[in-house]
C-alpha positions as semicolon CSV with decimal commas, in nm:
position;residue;x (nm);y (nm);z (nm)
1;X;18,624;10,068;7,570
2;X;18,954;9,892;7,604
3;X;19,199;9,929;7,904
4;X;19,429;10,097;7,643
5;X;19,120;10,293;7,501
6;X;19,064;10,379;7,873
7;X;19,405;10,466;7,962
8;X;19,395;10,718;7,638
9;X;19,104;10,897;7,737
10;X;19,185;10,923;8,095
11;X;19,594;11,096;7,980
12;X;19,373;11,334;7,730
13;X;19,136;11,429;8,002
14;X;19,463;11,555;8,227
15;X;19,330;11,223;8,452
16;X;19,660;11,106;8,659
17;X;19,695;10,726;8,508
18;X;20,013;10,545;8,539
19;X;20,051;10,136;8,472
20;X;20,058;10,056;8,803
21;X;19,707;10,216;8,826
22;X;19,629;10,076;8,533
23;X;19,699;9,714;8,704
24;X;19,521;9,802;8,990
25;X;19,194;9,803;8,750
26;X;19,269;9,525;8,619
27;X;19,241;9,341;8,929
28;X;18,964;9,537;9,029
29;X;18,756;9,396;8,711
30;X;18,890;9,032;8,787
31;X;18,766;9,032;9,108
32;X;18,427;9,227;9,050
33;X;18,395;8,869;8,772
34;X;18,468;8,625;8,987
35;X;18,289;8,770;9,269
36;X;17,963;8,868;9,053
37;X;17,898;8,479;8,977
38;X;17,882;8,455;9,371
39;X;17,644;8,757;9,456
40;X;17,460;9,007;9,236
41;X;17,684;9,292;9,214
42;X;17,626;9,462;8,867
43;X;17,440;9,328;8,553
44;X;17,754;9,477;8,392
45;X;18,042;9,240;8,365
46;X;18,176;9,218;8,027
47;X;18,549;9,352;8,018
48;X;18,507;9,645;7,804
49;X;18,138;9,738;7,925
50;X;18,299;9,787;8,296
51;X;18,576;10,017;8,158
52;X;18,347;10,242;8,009
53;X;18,059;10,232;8,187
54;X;18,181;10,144;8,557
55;X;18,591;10,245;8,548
56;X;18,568;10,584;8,277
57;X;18,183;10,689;8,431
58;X;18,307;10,667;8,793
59;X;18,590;10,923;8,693
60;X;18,399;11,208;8,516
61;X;18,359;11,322;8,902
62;X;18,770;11,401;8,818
63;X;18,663;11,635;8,546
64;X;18,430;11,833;8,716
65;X;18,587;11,807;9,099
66;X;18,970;11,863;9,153
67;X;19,058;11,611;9,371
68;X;19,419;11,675;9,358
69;X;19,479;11,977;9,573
70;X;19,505;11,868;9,952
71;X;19,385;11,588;10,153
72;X;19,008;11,540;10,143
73;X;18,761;11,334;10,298
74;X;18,502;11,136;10,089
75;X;18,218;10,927;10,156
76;X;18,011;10,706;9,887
77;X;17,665;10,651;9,944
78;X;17,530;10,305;9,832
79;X;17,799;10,244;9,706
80;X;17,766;9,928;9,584
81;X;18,057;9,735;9,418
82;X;18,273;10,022;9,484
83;X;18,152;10,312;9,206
84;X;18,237;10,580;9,206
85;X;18,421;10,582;9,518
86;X;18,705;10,299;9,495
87;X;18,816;10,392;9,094
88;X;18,849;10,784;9,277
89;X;19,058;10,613;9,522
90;X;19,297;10,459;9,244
91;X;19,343;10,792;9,075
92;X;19,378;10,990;9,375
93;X;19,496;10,801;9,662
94;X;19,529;11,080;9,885
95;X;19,191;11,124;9,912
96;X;19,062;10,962;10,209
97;X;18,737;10,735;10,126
98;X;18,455;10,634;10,357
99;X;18,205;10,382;10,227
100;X;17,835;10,280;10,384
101;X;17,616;10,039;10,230
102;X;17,319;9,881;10,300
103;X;17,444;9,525;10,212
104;X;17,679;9,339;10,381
105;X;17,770;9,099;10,127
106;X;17,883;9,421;9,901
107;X;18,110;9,554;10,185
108;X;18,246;9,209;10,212
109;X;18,371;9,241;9,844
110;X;18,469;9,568;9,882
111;X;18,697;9,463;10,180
112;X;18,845;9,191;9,919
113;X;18,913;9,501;9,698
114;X;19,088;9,704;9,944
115;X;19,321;9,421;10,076
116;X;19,385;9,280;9,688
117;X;19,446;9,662;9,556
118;X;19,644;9,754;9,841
119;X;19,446;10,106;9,930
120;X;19,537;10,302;10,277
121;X;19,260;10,547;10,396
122;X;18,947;10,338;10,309
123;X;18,693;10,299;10,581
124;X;18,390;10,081;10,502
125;X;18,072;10,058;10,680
126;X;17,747;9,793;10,646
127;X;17,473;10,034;10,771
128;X;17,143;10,242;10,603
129;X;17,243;10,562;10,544
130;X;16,931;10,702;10,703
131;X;17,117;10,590;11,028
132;X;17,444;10,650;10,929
133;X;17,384;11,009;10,833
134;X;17,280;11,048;11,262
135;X;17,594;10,906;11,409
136;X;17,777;11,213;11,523
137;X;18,076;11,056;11,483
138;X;18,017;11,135;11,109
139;X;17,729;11,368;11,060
140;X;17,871;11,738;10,899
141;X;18,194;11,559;10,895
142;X;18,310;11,485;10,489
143;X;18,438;11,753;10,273
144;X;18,268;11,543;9,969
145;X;17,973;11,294;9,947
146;X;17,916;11,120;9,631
147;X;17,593;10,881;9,501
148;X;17,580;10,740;9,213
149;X;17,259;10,586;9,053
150;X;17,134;10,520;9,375
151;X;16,751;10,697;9,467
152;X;16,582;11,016;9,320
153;X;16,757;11,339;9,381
154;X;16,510;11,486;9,659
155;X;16,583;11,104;9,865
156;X;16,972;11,156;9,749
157;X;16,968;11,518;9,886
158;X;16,840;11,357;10,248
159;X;17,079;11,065;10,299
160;X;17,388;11,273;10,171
161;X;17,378;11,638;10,296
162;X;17,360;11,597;10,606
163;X;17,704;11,408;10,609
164;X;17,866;11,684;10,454
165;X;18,099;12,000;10,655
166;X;17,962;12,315;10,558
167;X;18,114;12,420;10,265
168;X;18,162;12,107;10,114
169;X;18,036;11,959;9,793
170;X;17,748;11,676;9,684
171;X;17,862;11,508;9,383
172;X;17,523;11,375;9,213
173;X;17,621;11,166;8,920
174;X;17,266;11,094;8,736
175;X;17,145;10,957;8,415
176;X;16,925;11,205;8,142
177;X;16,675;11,248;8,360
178;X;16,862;11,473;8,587
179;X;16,709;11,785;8,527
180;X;16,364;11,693;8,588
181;X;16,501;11,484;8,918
182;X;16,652;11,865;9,038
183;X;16,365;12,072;8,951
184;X;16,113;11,858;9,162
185;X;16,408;11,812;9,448
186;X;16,467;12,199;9,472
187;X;16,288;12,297;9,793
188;X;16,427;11,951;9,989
189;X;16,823;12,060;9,888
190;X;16,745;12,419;10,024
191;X;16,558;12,285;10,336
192;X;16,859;12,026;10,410
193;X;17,113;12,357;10,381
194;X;17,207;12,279;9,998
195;X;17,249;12,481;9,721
196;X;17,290;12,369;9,325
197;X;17,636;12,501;9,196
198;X;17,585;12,358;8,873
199;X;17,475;12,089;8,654
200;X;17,725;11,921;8,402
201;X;17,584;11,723;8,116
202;X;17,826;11,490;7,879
203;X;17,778;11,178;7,680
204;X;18,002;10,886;7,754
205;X;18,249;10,799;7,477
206;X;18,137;10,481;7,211
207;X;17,743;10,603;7,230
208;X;17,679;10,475;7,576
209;X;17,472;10,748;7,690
210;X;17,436;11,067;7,841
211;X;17,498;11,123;8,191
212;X;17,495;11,418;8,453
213;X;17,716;11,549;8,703
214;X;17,536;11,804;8,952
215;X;17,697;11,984;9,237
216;X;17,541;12,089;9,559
217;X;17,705;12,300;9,808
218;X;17,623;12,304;10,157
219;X;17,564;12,647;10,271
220;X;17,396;12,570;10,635
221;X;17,369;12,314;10,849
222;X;17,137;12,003;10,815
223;X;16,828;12,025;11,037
224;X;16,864;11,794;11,310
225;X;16,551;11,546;11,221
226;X;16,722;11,444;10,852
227;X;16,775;11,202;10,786
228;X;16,448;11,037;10,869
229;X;16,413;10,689;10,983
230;X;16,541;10,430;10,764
231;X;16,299;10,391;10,478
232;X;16,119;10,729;10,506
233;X;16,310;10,941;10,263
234;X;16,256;10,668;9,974
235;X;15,853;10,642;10,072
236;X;15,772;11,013;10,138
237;X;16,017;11,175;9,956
238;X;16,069;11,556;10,059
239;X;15,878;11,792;9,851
């Protein structure tokens, strides 16, 4: 996919894009290059390979999640070089992001991004989000929580929940396997105070595979003992 391939799409989709945004990505993928030869941050570097699969995936959140009404509050969960969170950010920059990963090489980059691209209202953390999802300061506190690609759905549903407000929405964003991941994770989201609103499955543009978008709303509040210690979810996941 092209920037001007991307830029279509995105104007068909009813996706806000304007040049300047359309800059902003531009340096986004320079950077995520140059940086990438320094520390591993994606096997996916080629120029039109990170516009579809990094830059377009990142936004199908957009077409299932209106991000334009209000101010809202989202954090991204292992985050990694910035997906899905910091493309969000570009096309809505009133939203106000929160980032935690595990890495703090990654959040260094990420801190490069936010400086280069100029974004206001991004907070980024180097922590486990086993740990992170106990500090009161943020616990039940995020209208939105996204993870992308990052653990099984039933260790997803205990790192992310809990960080949510009641009421607010976890945006899964999975490969094919998605529905198997949710029917073995069902009793874990309803313990945690989740409950599936839906399941959205779409194949990328160019034959680049399908992907799925599921959405979790939290009905109740977390139990106070999840997240476990760090490591726990990912070696006794919850069944």
């Amino acid at each position: 996919m092209t920037p001007e391939e991307f830029q279509s799409e995105l104007k068909k989709r009813n996706i806000p894009i304007s040049d300047e945004k359309m800059q902003q990505f531009e340096s986004y993928l320079k950077l995520l290059q140059e940086w990438n030869e320094k520390i591993n941050l994606t096997a996916i570097t080629q120029r039109e390979e990170v516009y579809l699969k990094h830059f377009y995936d990142s936004l199908t959140a957009g077409l299932y999640v209106d991000f334009s009404k209000g101010v809202h509050s989202l954090c991204d969960v292992g985050s990694g070089a910035g997906f899905p969170s910091i493309p969000l950010k570009i096309i809505y920059p009133e939203l106000e992001i929160t980032i935690v990963d595990s890495l703090k090489k990654r959040i260094t980059f990420l801190e490069e991004i936010v400086s280069e691209l100029n974004l206001q209202g991004v907070s980024l953390y180097h922590d486990r989000a086993e740990t992170f999802g106990q500090n009161k300061q943020f616990r039940s506190s995020f209208d939105f929580v996204t993870a992308r690609a990052v653990a099984r759905m039933s260790v997803l549903a205990e790192l992310c929940l809990p960080l949510l407000k009641k009421k607010g929405t976890f945006i899964a964003m999975k490969a094919s396997h998605a529905p198997k991941e949710l029917s073995e994770a069902t009793k874990a989201i309803k313990l945690l105070g989740g409950k599936v609103r839906e399941t959205q499955s779409f194949e990328l543009p160019e034959d680049a595979g399908e992907r799925s978008i599921i959405l979790i709303d939290k009905k109740k509040e977390t139990p106070n003992k999840y997240p476990r210690r760090p490591g726990t979810p990912n070696k006794s996941p919850l069944a």
